[in-house]
Z-matrix of the N, CA and C atoms (Angstrom, degrees):
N
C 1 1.457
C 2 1.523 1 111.70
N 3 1.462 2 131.66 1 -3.60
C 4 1.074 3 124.53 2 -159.44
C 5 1.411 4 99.19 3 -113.13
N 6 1.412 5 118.18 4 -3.51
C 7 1.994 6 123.21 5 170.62
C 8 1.874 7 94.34 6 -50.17
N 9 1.532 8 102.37 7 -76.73
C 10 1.780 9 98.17 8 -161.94
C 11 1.427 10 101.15 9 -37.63
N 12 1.479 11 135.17 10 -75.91
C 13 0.898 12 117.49 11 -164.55
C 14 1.509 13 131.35 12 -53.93
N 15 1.396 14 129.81 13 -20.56
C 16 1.373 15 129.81 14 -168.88
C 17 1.617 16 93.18 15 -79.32
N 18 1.370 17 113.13 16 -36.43
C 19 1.911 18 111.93 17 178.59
C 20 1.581 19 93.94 18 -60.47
N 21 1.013 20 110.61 19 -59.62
C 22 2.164 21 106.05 20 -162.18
C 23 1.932 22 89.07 21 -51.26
N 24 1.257 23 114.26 22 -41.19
C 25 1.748 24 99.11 23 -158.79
C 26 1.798 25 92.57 24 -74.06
N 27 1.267 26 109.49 25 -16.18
C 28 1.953 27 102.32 26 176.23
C 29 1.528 28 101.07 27 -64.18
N 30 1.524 29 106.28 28 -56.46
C 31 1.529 30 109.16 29 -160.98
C 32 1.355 31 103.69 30 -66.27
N 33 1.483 32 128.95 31 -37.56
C 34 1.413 33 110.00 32 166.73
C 35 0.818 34 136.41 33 -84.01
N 36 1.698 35 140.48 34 0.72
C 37 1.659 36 137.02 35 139.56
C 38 1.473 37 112.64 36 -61.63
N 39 1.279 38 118.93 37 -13.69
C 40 1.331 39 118.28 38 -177.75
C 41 1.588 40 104.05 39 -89.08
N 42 1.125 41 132.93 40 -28.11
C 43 1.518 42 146.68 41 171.34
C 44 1.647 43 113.86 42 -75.23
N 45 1.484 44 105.35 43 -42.62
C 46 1.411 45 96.56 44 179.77
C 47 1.823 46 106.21 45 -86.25
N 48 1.099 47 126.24 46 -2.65
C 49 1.300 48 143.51 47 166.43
C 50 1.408 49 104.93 48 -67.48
N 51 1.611 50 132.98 49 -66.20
C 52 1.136 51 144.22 50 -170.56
C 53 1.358 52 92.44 51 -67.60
N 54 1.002 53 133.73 52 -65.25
C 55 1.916 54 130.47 53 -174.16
C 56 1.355 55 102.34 54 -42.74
N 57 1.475 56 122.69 55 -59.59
C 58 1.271 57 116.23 56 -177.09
C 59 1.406 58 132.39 57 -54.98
N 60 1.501 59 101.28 58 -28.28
C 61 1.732 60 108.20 59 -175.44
C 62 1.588 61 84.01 60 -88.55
N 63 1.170 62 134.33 61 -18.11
C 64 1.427 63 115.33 62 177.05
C 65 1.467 64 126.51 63 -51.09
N 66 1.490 65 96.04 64 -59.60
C 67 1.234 66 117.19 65 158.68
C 68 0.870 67 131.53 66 -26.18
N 69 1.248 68 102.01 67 -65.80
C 70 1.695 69 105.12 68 -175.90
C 71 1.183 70 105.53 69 -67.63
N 72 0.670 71 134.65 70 -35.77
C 73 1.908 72 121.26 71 -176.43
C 74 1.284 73 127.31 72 -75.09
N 75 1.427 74 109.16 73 -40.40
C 76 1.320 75 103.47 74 136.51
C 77 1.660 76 141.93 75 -86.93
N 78 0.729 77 93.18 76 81.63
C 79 1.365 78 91.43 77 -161.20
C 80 2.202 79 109.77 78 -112.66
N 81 0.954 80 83.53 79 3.53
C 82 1.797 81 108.04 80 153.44
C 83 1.567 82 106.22 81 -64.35
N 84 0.939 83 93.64 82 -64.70
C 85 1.970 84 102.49 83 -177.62
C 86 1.723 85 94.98 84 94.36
N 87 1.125 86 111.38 85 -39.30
C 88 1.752 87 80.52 86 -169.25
C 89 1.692 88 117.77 87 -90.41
N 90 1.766 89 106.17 88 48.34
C 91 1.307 90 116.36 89 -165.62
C 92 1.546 91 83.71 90 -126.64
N 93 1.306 92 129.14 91 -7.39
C 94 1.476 93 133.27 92 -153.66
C 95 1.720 94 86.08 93 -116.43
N 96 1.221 95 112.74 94 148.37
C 97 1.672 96 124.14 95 176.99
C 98 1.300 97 91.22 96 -108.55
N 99 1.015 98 85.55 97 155.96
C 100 1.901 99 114.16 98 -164.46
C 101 1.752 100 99.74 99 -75.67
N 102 1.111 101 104.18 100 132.40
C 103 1.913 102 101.75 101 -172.88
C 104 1.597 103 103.20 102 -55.07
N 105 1.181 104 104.13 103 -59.18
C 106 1.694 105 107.49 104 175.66
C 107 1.267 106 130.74 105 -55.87
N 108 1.390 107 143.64 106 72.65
C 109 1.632 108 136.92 107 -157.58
C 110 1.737 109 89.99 108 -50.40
N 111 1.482 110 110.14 109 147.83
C 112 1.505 111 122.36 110 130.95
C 113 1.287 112 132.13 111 -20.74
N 114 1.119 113 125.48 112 105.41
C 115 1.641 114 121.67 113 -179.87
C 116 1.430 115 110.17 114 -49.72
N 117 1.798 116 105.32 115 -50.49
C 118 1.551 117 106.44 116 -178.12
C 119 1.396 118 118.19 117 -60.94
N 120 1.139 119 106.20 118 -50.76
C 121 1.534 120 118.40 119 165.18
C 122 1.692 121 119.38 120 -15.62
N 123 1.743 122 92.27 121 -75.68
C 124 1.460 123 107.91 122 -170.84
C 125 1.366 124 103.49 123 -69.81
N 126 1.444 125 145.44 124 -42.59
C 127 1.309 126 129.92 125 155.88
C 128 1.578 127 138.71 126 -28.08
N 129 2.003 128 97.36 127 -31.36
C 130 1.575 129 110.47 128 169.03
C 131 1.715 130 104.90 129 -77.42
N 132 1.289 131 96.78 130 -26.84
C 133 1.842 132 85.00 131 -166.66
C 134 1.911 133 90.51 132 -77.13
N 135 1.021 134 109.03 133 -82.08
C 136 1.689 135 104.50 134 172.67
C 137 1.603 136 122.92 135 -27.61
N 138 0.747 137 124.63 136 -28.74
C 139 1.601 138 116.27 137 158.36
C 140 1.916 139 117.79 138 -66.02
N 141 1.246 140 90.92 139 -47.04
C 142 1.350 141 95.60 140 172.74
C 143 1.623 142 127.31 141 -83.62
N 144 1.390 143 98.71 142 3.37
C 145 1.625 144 99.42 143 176.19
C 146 1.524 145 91.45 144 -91.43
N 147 1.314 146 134.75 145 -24.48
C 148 1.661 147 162.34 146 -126.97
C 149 1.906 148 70.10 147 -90.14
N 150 1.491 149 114.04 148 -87.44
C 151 1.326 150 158.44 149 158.51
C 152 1.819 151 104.40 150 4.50
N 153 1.801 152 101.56 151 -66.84
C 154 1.548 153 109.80 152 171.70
C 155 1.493 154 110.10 153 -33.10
N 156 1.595 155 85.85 154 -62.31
C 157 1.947 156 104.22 155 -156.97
C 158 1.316 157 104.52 156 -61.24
N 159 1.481 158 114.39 157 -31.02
C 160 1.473 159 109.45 158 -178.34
C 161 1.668 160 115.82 159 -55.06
N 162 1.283 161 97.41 160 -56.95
C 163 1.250 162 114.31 161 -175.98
C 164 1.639 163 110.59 162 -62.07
N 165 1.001 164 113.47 163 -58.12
C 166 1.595 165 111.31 164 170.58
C 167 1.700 166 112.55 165 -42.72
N 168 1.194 167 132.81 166 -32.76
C 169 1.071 168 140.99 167 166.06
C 170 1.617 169 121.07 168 -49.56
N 171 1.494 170 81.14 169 -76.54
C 172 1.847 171 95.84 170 160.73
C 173 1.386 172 122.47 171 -20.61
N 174 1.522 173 98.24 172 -63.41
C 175 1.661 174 122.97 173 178.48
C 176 1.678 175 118.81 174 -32.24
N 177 1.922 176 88.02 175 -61.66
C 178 1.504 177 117.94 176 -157.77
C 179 1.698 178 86.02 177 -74.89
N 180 1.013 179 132.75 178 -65.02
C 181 1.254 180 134.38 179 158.93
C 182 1.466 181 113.20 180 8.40
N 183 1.439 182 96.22 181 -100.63
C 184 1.443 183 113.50 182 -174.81
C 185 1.649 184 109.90 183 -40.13
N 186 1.103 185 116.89 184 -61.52
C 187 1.479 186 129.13 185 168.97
C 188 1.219 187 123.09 186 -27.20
N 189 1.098 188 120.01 187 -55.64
C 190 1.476 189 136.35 188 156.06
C 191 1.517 190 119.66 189 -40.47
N 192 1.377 191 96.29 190 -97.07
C 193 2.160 192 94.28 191 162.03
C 194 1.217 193 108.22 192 -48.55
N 195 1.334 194 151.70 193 10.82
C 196 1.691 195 106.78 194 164.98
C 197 1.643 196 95.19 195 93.37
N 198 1.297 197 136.37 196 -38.54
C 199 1.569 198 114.70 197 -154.16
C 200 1.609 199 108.77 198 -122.33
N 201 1.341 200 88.94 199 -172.68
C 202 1.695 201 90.26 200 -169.58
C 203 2.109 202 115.86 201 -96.43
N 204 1.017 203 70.92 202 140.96
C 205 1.937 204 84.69 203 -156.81
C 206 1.691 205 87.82 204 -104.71
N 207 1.397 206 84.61 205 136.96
C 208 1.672 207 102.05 206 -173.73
C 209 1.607 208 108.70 207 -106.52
N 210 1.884 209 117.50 208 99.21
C 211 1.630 210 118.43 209 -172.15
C 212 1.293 211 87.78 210 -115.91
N 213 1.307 212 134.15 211 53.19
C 214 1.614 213 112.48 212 -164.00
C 215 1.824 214 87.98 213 -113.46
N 216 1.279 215 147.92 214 -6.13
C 217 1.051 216 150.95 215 -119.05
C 218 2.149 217 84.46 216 -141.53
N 219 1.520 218 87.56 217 -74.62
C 220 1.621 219 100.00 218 169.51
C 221 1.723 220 100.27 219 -38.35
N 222 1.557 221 108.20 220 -83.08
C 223 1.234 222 118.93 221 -172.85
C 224 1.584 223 129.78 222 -21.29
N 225 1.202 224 93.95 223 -38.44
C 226 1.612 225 115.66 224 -174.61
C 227 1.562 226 106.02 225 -72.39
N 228 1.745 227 113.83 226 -60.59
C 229 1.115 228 125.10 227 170.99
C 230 1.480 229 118.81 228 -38.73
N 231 1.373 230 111.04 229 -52.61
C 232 1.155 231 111.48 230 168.54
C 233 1.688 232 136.46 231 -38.93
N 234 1.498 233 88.84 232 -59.65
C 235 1.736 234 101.93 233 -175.55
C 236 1.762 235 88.45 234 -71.50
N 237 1.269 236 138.59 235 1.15
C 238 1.636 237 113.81 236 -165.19
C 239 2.053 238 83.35 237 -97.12
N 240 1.215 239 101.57 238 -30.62
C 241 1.387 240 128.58 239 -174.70
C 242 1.882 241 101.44 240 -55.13
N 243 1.466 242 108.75 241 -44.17
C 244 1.169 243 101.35 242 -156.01
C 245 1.668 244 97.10 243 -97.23
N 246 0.983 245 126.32 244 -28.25
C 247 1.316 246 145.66 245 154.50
C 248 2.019 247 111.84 246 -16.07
N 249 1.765 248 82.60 247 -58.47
C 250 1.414 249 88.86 248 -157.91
C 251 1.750 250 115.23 249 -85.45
N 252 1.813 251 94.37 250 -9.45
C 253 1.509 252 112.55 251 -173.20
C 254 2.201 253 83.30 252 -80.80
N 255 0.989 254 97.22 253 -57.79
C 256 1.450 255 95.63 254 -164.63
C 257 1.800 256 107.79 255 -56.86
N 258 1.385 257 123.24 256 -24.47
C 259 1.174 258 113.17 257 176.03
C 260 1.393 259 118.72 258 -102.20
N 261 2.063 260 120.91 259 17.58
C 262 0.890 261 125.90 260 -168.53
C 263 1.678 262 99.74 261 -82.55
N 264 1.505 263 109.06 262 157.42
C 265 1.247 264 131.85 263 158.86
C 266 1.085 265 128.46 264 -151.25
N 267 1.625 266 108.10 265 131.21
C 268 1.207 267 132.45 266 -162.64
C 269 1.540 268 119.93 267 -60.29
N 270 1.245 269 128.89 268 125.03
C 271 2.017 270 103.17 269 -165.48
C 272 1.851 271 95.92 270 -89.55
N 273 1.300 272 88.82 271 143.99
C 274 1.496 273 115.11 272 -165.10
C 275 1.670 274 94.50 273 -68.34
N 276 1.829 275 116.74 274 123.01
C 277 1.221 276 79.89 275 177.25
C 278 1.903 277 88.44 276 -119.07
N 279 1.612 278 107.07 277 125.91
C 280 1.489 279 121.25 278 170.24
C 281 1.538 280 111.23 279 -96.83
């Protein structure tokens, strides 16, 4: 009876090992994302995943019938979308 447990005490020196070298390497902290995402944030990424599917649709669409499918409107939105996720910042709260 004492095999399972001697494996769980491997896998968890091997985990608190990996956490630790985590750490340390980052150990700047502002290379580490904040455990809690941004609400606003995650609303930009989910709108724009919203945005993908649209467009992939569009795509699959057109492809299908034969004709030309208009994502240039979506498309645009998107990149203004992705723009604003990539230049977002989180307000520091001290």
């Amino acid at each position: 009876a004492d095999k399972p447990a001697s494996k769980r005490e491997k896998r968890k020196v091997k985990k608190l090992a990996k956490t630790k070298d985590q750490l340390k390497r980052n150990a700047s902290g502002d290379k580490t994302p904040l455990r809690m995402e941004d609400a606003k944030l995650m609303a930009m990424k989910k709108q724009a995943a919203k945005l993908k599917q649209k467009i992939a649709d569009i795509k699959a669409k057109a492809k299908k019938e034969n004709k030309i499918g208009n994502w240039d409107d979506a498309s645009d939105e998107l990149s203004r979308l992705n723009e604003r996720i990539a230049e977002y910042k989180p307000k520091k709260s001290e």
